[in-house]
C-alpha positions as CSV (number, residue, x, y, z in Angstrom):
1,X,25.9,18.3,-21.7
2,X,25.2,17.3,-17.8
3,X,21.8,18.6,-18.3
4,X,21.1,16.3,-21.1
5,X,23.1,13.1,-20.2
6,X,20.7,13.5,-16.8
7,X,17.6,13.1,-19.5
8,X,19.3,10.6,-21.1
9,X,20.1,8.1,-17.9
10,X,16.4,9.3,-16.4
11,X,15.0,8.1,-20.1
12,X,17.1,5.1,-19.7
13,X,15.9,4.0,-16.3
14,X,12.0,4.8,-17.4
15,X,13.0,2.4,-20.5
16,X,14.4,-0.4,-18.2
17,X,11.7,0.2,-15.7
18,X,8.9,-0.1,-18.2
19,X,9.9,-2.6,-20.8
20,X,8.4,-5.4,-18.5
21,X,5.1,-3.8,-18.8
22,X,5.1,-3.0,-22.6
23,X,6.2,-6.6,-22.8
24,X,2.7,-7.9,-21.1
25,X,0.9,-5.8,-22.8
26,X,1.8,-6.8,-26.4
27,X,1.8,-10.5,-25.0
28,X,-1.6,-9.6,-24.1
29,X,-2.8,-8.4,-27.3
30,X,-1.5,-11.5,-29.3
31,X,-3.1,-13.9,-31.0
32,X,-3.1,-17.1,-29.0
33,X,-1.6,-18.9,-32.4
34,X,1.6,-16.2,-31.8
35,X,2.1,-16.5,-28.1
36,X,5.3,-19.1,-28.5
37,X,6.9,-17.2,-31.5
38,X,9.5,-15.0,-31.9
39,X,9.5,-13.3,-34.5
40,X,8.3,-11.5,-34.9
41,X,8.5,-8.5,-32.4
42,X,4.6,-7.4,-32.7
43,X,1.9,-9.0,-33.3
44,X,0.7,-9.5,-36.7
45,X,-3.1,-8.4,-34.9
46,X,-4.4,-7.2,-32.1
47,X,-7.0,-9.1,-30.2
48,X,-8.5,-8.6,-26.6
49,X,-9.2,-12.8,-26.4
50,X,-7.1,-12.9,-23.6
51,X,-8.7,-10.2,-21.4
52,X,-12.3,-11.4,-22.4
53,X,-11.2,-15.1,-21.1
54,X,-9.5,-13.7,-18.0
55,X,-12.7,-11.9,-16.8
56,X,-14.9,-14.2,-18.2
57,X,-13.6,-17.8,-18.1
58,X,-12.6,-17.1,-14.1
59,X,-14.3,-15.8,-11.4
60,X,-12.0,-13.0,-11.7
61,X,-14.6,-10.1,-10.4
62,X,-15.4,-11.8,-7.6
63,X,-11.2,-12.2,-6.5
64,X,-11.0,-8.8,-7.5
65,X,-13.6,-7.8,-5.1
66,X,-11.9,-9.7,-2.3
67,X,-8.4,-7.5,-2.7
68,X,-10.5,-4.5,-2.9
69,X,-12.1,-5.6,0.1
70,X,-8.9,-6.9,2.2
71,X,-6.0,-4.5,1.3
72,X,-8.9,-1.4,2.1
73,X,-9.5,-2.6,5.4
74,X,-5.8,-3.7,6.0
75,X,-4.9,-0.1,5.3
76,X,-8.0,1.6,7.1
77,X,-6.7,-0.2,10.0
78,X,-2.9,0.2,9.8
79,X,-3.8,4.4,9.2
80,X,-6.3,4.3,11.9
81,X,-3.7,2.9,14.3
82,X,-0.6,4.4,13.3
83,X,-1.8,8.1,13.3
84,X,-2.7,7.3,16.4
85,X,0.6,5.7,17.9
86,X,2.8,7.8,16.0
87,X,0.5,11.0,16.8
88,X,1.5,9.5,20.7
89,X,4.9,9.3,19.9
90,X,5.9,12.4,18.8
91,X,3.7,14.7,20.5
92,X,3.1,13.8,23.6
93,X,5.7,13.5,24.9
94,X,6.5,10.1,24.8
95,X,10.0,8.4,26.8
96,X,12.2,6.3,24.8
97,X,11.0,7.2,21.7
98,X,14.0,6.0,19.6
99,X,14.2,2.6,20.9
100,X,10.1,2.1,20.6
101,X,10.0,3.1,16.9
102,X,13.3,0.5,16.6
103,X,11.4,-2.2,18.2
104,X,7.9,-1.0,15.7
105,X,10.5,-1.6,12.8
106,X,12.2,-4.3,14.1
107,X,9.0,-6.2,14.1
108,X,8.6,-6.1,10.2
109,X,11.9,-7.6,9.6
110,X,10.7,-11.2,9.6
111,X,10.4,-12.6,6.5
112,X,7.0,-13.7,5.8
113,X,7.8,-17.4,5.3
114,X,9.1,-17.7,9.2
115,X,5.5,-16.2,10.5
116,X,3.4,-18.4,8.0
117,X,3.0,-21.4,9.6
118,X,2.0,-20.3,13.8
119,X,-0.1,-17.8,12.0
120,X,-1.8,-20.5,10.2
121,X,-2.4,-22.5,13.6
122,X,-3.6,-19.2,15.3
123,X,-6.0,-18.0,13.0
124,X,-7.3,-21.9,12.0
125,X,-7.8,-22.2,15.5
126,X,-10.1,-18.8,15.7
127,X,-11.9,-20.8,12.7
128,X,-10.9,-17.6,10.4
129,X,-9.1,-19.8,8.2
130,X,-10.9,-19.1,4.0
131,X,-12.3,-15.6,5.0
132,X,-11.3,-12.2,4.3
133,X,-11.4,-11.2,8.0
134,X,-7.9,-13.5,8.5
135,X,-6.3,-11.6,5.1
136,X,-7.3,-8.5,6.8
137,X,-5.7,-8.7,10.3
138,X,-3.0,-10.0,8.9
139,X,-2.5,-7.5,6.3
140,X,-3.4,-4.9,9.1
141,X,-0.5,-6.3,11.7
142,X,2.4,-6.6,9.4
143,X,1.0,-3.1,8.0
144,X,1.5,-1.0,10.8
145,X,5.0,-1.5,11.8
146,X,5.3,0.4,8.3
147,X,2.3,3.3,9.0
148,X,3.7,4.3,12.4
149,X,7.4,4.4,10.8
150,X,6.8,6.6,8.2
151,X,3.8,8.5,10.1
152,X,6.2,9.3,12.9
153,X,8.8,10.9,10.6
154,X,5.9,13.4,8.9
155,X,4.2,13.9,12.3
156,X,8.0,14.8,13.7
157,X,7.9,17.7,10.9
158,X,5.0,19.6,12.2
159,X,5.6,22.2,15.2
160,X,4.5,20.9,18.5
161,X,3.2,24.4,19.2
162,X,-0.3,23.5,17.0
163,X,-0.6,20.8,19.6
164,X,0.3,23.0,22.5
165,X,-2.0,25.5,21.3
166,X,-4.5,23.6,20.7
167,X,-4.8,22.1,24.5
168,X,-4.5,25.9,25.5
169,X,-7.8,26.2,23.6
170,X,-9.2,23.4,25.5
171,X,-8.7,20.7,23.4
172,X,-8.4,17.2,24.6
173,X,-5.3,15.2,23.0
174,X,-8.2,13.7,21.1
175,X,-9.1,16.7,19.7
176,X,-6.3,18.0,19.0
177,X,-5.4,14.7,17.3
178,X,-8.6,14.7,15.2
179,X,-9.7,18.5,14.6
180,X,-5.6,19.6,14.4
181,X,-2.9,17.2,13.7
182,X,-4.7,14.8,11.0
183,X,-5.9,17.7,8.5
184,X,-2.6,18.7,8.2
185,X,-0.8,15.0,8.5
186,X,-2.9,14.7,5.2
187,X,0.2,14.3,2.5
188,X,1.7,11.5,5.1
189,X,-1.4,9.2,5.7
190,X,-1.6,9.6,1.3
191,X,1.8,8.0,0.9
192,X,1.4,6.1,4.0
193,X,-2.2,4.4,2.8
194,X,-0.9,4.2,-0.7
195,X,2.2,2.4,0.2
196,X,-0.1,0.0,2.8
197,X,-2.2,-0.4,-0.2
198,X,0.0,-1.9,-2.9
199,X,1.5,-4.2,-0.3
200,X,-1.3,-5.6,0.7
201,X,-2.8,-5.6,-2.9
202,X,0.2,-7.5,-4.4
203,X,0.5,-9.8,-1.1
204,X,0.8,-13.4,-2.0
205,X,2.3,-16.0,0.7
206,X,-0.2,-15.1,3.4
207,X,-3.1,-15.4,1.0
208,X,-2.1,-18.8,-0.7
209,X,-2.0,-20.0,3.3
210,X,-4.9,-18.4,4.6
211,X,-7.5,-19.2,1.7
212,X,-8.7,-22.4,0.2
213,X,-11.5,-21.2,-2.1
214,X,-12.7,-18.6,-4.4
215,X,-14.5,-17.2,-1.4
216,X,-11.6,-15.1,-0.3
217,X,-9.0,-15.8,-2.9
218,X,-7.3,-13.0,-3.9
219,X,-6.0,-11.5,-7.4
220,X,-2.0,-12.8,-7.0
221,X,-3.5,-16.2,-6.0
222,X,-6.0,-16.0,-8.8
223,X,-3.4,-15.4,-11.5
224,X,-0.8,-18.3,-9.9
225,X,-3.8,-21.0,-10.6
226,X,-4.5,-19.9,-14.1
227,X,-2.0,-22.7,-15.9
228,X,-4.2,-25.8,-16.3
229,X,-2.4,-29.4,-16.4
230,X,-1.0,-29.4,-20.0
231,X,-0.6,-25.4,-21.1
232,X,0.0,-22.4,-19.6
233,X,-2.2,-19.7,-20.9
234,X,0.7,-16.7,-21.2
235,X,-2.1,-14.6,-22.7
236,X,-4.5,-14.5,-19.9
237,X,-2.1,-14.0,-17.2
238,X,-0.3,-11.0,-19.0
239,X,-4.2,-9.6,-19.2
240,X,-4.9,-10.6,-15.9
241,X,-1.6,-8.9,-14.8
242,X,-2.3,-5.7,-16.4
243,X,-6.0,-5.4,-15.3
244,X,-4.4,-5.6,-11.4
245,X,-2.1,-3.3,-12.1
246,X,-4.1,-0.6,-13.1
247,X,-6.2,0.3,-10.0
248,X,-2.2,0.9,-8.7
249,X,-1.3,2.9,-11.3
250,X,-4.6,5.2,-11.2
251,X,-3.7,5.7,-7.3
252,X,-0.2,6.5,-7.9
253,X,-1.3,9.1,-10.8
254,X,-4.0,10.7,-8.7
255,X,-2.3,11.3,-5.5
256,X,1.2,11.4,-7.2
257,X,1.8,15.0,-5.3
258,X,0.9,14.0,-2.0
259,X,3.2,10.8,-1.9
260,X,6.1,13.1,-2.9
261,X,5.4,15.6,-0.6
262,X,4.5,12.4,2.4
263,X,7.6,10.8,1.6
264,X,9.8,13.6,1.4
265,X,8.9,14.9,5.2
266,X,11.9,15.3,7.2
267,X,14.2,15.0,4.2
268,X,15.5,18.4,5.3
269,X,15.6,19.7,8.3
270,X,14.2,23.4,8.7
């Protein structure tokens, strides 16, 4: 009886957790005639209208594109400096490493809306203002208060005799870094990237600020300007919504080991 009641509040949370995304996805297969009604339930057809007017009727590949583009290099950046600070943190022997990693997380507890507006002075006066390069250093800073975190707890995990061996083998902390530490800190930069990733993907605020046209206008941006002045078209956006979700949810199912196993590090102590 524990057993199953465990499957049964599991299959309940899956239920609550995905009945927003069945719910898009039958709005997205209405008829636009059926979109206000209720009933019924289903739709009485299934039509893909609304996905062909999303990709179609929008520049929608071109905003896709542009998140490709700026929450890769956010997250290339935030991995390539985080291995690297929390690769200094935690194996080189580093002083005051507690209150540096609480001063790394303390700088990602201000809410976006208190940072908008002196970013928006600084990067309109670097005349980065509609380009992807001011999505991406932004994405990148508020990014790695979050890699070095979570890099520092895997990095923690491994034995600081690979490093000490590997400088007796006449590596330089370089070295060591690239040819020792990062092949087996694989798992954590997964989670870590991925995590980065859909942060950066779903990121709204800084993007509605920092762009102005379809040049470097993002997907969440894209879908907020889809109502026109008299309707709102429920059936593209619940298209639009799913087709940006899915690069997520082909990540998540691909690497779906390695974030378990990056996440989990130092869940247990050996």
């Amino acid at each position: 009886m524990r057993q199953l009641s465990r499957y049964v509040g599991v299959l309940l949370v899956a239920l609550y957790c995905l009945a927003p995304l069945a719910w898009q996805l039958l709005t997205s297969l209405r008829p636009a005639g059926e979109l206000t009604t209720l009933p019924p339930l289903l739709p009485t057809r299934f039509t893909l209208e609304h996905y062909a007017s999303a990709l179609t009727g929008h520049p929608f590949a071109r905003m896709l594109l542009n998140s490709f583009i700026a929450a890769g290099a956010a997250t290339a950046i935030a991995l390539a400096f985080g291995s690297a600070a929390a690769f200094a943190l935690t194996k080189m022997r580093a002083r005051g490493v507690g209150l540096l990693l609480g001063i790394v997380l303390a700088t990602s507890m201000f809410p976006p809306i208190a940072t908008v507006s002196p970013l928006y002075l600084v990067i309109n006066a670097l005349g980065l203002r509609d380009s992807l390069a001011a999505l991406i250093l932004t994405y990148a800073s508020f990014a790695l208060p979050l890699a070095i975190w979570v890099l520092a707890n895997f990095l923690r995990q491994l034995p600081d005799e690979l490093y000490a061996a590997a400088r007796v083998d006449g590596c330089t902390p370089l070295q060591a870094f690239w040819r020792v530490i990062l092949p087996l800190a694989l798992p954590g930069l997964t989670a870590t990237g991925l995590l980065v990733f859909i942060v950066a993907w779903n990121e709204f605020l800084y993007a509605l600020t920092f762009t102005a046209t379809e040049r470097a206008r993002t997907v969440p941006v894209a879908i907020a300007l889809f109502p026109g002045l008299h309707e709102i078209p429920w059936g593209e956006i619940a298209a639009a919504s799913l087709v940006v979700t899915l690069p997520v949810l082909v990540l998540v199912l691909q690497f779906q080991r390695r974030i378990v196993a990056g996440l989990t590090a130092g869940a247990v102590k050996g």
